[in-house]
Steps between C-alpha positions, in 0.01 A plus 500: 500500500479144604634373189788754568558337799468164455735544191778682691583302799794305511552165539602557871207738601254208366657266737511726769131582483426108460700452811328785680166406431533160600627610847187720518305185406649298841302784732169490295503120496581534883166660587290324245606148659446711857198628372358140342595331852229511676608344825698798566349792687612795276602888727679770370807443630538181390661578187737697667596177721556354178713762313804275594387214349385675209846667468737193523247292264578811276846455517484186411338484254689767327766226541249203372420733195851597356616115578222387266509775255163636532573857385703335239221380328323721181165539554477353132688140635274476786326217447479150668831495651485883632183384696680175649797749601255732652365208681788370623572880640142504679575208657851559660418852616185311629753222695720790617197647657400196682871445621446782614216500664463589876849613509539887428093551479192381642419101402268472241320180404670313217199544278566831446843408308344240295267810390766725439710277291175402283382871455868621406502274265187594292570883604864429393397348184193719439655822508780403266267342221287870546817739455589248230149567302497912592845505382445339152191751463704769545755375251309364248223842476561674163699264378440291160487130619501177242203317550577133412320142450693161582410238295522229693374454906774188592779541704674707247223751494476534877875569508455735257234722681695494784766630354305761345337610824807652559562682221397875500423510132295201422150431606378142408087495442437105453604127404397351206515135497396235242411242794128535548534382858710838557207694316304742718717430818716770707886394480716715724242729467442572157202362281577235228336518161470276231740576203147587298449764679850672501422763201239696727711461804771689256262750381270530844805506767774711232728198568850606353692156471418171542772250683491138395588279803473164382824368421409140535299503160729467174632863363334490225128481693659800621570660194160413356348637784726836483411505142146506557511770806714750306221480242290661712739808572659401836870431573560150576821351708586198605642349814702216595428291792703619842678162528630553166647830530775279763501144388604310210129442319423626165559852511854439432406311196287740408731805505818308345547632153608354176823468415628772207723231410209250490270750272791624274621126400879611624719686749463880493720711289503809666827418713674367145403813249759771558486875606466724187567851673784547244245555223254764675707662728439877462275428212194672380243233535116489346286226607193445336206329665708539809135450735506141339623193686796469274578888475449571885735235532747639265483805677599385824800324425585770264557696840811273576643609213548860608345624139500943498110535405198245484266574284125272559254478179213357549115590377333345860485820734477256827765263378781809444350658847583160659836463356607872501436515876701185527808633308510808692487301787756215482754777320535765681705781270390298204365718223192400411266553237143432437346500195103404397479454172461210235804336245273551199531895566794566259506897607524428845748226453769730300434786785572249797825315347607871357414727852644197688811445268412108595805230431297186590161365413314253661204403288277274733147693410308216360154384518557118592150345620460238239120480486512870476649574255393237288129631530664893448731423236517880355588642874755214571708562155460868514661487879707197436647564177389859360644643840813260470583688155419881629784453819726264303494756230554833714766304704684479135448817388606643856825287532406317810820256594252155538160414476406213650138321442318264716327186323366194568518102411126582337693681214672149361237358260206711637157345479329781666544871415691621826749210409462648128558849632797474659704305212375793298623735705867313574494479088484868527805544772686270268428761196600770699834315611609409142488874390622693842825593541487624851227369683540109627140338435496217679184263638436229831314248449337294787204315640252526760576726827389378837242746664491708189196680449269260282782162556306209613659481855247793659201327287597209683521661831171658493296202394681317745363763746171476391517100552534426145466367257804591333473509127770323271421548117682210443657202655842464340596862456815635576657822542845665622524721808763754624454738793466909433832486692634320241319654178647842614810401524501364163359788314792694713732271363439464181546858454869482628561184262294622180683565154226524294214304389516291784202272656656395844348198664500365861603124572186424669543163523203268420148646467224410795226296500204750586326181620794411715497880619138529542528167787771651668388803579155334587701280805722775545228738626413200716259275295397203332445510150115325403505240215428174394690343716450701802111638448547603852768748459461917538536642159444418180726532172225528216668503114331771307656474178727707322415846402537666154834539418632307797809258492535157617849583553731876467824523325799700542706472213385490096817359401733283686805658411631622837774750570703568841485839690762560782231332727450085462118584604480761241436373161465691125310443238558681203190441279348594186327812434302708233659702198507875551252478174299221687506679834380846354200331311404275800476810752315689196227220492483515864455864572218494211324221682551702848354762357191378341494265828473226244562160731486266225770706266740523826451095542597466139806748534650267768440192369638648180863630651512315764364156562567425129841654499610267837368196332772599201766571694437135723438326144805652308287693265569845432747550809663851468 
């Protein structure tokens, strides 16, 4: 019932009772100062000698209380300068009284305003802070409440509480401070621990988050520190300093990103690559590993294209959830298909490119973790190149217009066997293209994709957010980068410019110093990077080493014969590839190593047909 009420007044009502109870306030603080006077010699109708008095000081300070906003004020913001407004009231309906004094009402001695205008003020005051307590009772009963610990009992910390006084849905338990002169005091009220004891405050008092308000130590302190608490199950936030939040310190620094531009090496392409509706427009479209950061990709800007159906592949039942409810919602009157399932299912492929009279494939389902794959050799050539052959083969046999696969810049002279697995499974596209007459096989070629799934920029992010180090595996590596922007528009492209056979290749400029990348986004996340010559500094960049398999520095090209495409960032390549004879025996040795999951006899397949057969083709020998 109160709740009800307290919920359902207006705005206007509260003021109206504030104003209302204050003028009910002037009478009782009347006869307490009468009442506390004891020079005067109190009779019954002595109040009623008074009641003039009493009704112009009313009046007045009805007046004194709108003019200084008193029933303006939430019970929540009354604080310091509430009770200085209050006392200003007490005092000028106290002054009005004295003016008044002997004039319409018996003379009273001046004491007895002096009272009046001290006990209005603590009654004014008093009753205020009270409804302000009952009130948050009644709001806050049955309700589920935060309980919180600030980390930190400066100035920042004290803000924060009193900010969170205020807030209906937060209840903050204690301090913790690392200064021991802090320890075991009361700060605004609330105990402060020592940091050793903040796992049983987290267990004993169910604390729900803990705030970090210490912005004057370095961020990563803070991260270490955030690190640590979130190993013990709580949620950890941090806070920047007040002063901050309005003025030009670090926090500015510290929120500025990197520059694209800066990480890529060169100026963005998207603006320069060209639309490619032309080629998809009221297509049937399948895109396998659609979930993936490259196929969800595809998928969006497939929408632009105005395609008739969309079909999404993929074998992750969260990652084709994710995008399906995406597609549905960006495209509106799109059809759209979703499909769990797995490349290497040759029954299943036939039935979707047959049911779905497909025109267009999209082949980004790859496994592409390098480490991975190299230590689960049999699953990464099964998925990478078994499942290549099953859709490449029923997009042949069911007269699909193009077929477009997604590579990498691992696949030019692979030394690891995801590198290894995607040159075998281009050399079987390129088969495929020399002996289809209707289908357009064609292949895009590029290198690493910022904040791709696995890519080294979100490994670099999150040991930056743990405070480092961040690990380099070696100092002079190199690598290319594009965007998923621009990736997707590639594979899109190529599919418009593809005759056959085709490995299309991005201009991406000159490749990046990971090194160089790794500093920069150090200082761009706001700080200093800790070496030799700066032992001082935030976070570390330790050199690990390079792992198995692992390049100094990615290629794009095997050969530097370069062909034209109608785009001057669009390059081709067309490059060597396996026999028919060659082809059939190299997938036969393959599938007999798959299947008696023999990792040694699949390492000696690819270095067999492929890394021997690039280092021909570069040398001259045996080029077909």
């Amino acid at each position: 019932m109160l709740y009800k009420i307290a919920t359902t007044l207006t705005r206007k009502q509260k003021q109206l009772f504030f104003m209302v109870f204050d003028a009910i306030m002037v009478s009782v603080a009347m006869a307490a100062a009468i009442l506390l006077n004891s020079s005067i010699a109190l009779r019954p109708s002595l109040m009623v000698e008074l009641g003039a008095l009493v009704a112009v000081m009313t009046v007045a300070g009805l007046g004194y209380s709108v003019y200084l906003g008193l029933p303006r004020i939430k019970l929540n913001a009354y604080e310091m300068r509430g009770i200085i407004r209050t006392a200003i009231f007490s005092a000028a309906v106290g002054i009005t009284g004295a003016a008044l004094n002997g004039l319409i009402s018996p003379r009273l001695p001046v004491e007895v305003f002096v009272i009046f205008s001290l006990f209005y003020l603590v009654a004014g005051a008093a009753w205020r802070i009270l409804l302000r307590q009952f009130l948050l009772q009644i709001y806050r009963r049955g309700q589920s409440r935060m309980r919180v610990i600030i980390y930190g009992a400066g100035q920042t910390g004290q803000q924060l509480l009193a900010a969170l006084r205020t807030d209906d849905a937060i209840v903050p338990v204690a301090f913790v401070d690392d200064n021991p002169t802090l320890q075991s005091l009361v700060v605004a009220g609330l105990p402060v621990h020592a940091p050793s004891k903040i796992k049983d405050l987290i267990h004993e008092k169910a604390i729900d988050r803990v705030v970090l308000a210490m912005p004057s130590i370095s961020q990563s302190k803070q991260a270490r520190i955030a690190h640590r608490l979130r190993g013990i199950g709580c949620e950890v936030h941090a806070l920047p300093s007040f002063a901050e939040l309005v003025g030009d310190g670090d926090l500015r620094k510290r929120s500025s990103p990197v520059s694209l531009d800066d990480l890529l090496g060169r100026n963005r392409l998207e603006k320069e690559l060209p639309g490619v509706s032309h080629a998809y427009s009221d297509r049937r479209i399948l895109i396998t590993g659609a979930g993936g950061s490259i196929g969800s990709e595809l998928c969006r800007q497939i929408i632009a294209c105005k395609p008739d159906c969309v079909v999404l592949l993929d074998h992750s039942e969260l990652a084709l959830f994710r995008i399906d409810r995406e597609m549905r919602e960006l495209a509106d009157g799109l059809t759209v298909i979703p499909v769990l399932g797995s490349v290497c299912d040759e029954a299943m492929m036939r039935d979707i490119l047959a049911r779905h009279d497909i025109d267009v494939v999209l082949h980004a389902a790859a496994y592409k973790h390098l480490t991975l794959v190299q230590s689960n050799c049999i699953a990464g050539l099964r998925n990478n190149v078994i499942g290549t052959k099953v859709i490449a083969d029923a997009a042949r046999e069911a007269g699909v217009e193009r077929f477009i696969l997604v590579s990498s810049d691992k696949a030019v002279r692979p030394t690891n066997v995801m590198g290894a697995s995607k040159r075998l499974a281009e050399l079987v596209v390129q088969d495929l293209a020399t002996r289809s007459s209707g289908t357009r096989f064609s292949m895009v070629r590029f290198g690493n994709v910022l904040g791709s799934s696995g890519s080294v920029i979100p490994l670099f992010e999150e040991q930056i957010a743990r405070g480092g180090p961040v690990t380099l595996t070696h100092g002079e590596v190199t690598r290319y980068f594009m965007t998923i922007s621009e990736a997707a528009r590639l594979v899109l492209l190529a599919g418009s410019f593809a005759r056959g056979g085709d490995v299309f290749v991005l201009d991406m400029g000159d490749p990046v110093p990971i090194a160089k990348l790794a500093r920069q986004m150090i200082e761009g996340a706001g700080y200093t990077v800790k070496d030799a010559k700066h032992p001082d500094g935030d976070i570390e960049i330790q050199v690990t080493g390079l792992r198995p398999g692992e390049k100094l520095h990615e290629e794009l090209l095997i050969s530097s014969d370069m062909l034209t495409t109608p785009h001057t960032k669009i390059l081709r390549a067309q490059e060597s590839y396996l026999s028919e004879i060659e082809m059939a025996n190299a997938l036969k040795d393959l599938r007999r190593a798959i299947a008696t999951l023999d990792a040694d006899a699949a390492q000696a397949v690819l270095h067999r047909w492929v890394e021997r057969h690039d280092s021909a083709v570069i040398s001259g020998e045996g080029a077909v």
